[in-house]
N, C-alpha and C positions, 0 to 999 in steps of 0.2 A: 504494500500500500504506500503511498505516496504522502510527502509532508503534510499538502495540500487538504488530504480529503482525513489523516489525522486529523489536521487544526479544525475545519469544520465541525468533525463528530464531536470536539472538547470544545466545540463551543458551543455544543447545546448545553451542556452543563451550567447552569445560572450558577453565579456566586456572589460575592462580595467583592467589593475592593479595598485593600486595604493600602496605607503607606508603611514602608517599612523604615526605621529610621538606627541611627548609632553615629555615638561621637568620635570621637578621634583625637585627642591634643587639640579640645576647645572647638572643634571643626564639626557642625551637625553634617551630614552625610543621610541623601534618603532618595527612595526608589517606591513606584508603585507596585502593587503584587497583587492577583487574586491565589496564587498558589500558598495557602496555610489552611492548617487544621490543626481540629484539638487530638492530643493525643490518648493524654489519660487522666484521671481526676485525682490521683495520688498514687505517685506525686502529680503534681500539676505540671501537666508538659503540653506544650504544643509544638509543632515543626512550620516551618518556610521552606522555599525550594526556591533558590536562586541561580541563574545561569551562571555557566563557566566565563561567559563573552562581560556580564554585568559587571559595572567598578566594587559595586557593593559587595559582591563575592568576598574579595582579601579584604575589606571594611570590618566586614563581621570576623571575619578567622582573625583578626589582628587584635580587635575589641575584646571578642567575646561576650556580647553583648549587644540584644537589639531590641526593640522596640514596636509594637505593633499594633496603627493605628485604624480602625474602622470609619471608611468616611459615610457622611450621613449624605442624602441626596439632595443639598444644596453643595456641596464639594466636588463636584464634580471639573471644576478647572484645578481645584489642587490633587487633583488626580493627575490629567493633563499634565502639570508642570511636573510632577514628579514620574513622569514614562516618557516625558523628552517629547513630548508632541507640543510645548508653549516654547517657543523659542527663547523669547524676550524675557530678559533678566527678572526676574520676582521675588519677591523677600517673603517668603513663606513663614505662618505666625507659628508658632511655638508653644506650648505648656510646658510644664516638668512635670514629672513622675517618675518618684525614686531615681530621681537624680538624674534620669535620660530626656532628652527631648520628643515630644512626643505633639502631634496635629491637633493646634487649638479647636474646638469643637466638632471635635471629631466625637464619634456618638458610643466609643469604646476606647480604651488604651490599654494596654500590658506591657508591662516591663519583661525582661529575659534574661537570665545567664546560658550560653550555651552549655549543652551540662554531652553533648552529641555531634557530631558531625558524620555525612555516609556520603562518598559521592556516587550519581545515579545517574550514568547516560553522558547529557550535558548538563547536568546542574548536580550542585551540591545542596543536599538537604543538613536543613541546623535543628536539630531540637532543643529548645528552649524549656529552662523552667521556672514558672512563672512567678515573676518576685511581688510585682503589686496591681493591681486593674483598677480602673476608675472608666461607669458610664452615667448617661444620660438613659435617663427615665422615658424620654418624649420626642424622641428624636427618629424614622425615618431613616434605614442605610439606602446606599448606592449600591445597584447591583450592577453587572457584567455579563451580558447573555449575546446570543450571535454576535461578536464583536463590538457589540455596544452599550452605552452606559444607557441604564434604564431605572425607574423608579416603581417601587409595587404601590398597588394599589388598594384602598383600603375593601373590605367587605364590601361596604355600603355601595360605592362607589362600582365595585362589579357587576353586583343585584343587576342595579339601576342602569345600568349603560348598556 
C-alpha cells in the first residue's frame, strides 16, 4: 500500500490537537501533535510520537521533559503556528505548570518526565509520567479529522439541524 492511501485511512481517525511544548536553557520550544494517548492510570503515563525529521525530537531527548497542551476550538491559529503552516513571526502566550510552559487557555495541560523512550519506524515514541494537569471546566476542544481542523457539535445542535 502506498503512503498516500495510509495517510487517508489515518485520517479518518478524529482526534485532538494538541501542542507539545519543552524548555531548553530559558528557550520555550513547541510543535503541534494529534499523535498522544493515555497510557495507564498508575502510574500515570501517557506517550507522544514525534518524527525522526521534527526539531523537537532531540528537544525532548535533551530535556527530558514535555508538556502537553489541549487546544480548545477557538485555537485553532495556535495550532497553525505551531505545525509551521503561519509563517509570520508570532509570540505565542504562555502559562506555567510545574514549572514548564505550557498554551494559555488551552482547555487541558500536563506536565511530563520522560520516564521511556522506543523508537518506531520514523518516529520516536516518549512516554511520559505525568507530574501535574490543570483544565477548564467549559471549554470546547479542536478536533483533527480528514485533514482538517473541525469543531463538535453540541447534542442540541444535531437534533435540530
Amino acid at each position: 500500500m502506498d503512503d498516500r492511501l495510509f495517510r487517508n485511512v489515518m485520517g479518518k481517525f478524529a482526534t485532538g490537537v494538541t501542542v507539545i511544548t519543552t524548555e531548553i536553557d530559558g528557550s520555550i520550544h513547541g510543535m503541534t501533535a494529534n499523535a498522544f494517548m493515555s497510557v495507564s492510570l498508575n502510574p500515570k503515563l501517557v506517550l507522544i510520537s514525534i518524527g525522526e525529521k521534527a526539531k523537537m525530537l532531540g528537544r525532548i531527548k535533551k530535556s527530558k521533559t514535555y508538556a502537553v497542551s489541549f487546544l480548545t476550538e477557538n485555537q485553532k491559529e495556535i495550532s497553525m503556528q505551531f505545525a509551521g503552516q503561519i509563517k509570520e513571526n508570532r509570540e505565542a502566550e504562555f502559562d506555567w505548570l510545574n514549572g514548564m510552559p505550557v498554551i494559555k487557555g488551552a482547555i487541558a495541560s500536563l506536565t511530563c518526565n520522560v520516564v521511556a523512550e522506543y523508537e518506531a519506524g520514523d518516529h520516536t515514541l516518549f512516554i511520559g509520567e505525568v507530574t501535574d494537569v490543570h483544565f477548564q471546566e467549559d471549554a470546547e476542544p479542536l478536533i483533527f479529522f480528514q485533514g482538517k481542523y473541525r469543531e463538535l457539535k453540541s447534542l442540541k445542535e444535531s437534533v435540530h439541524s
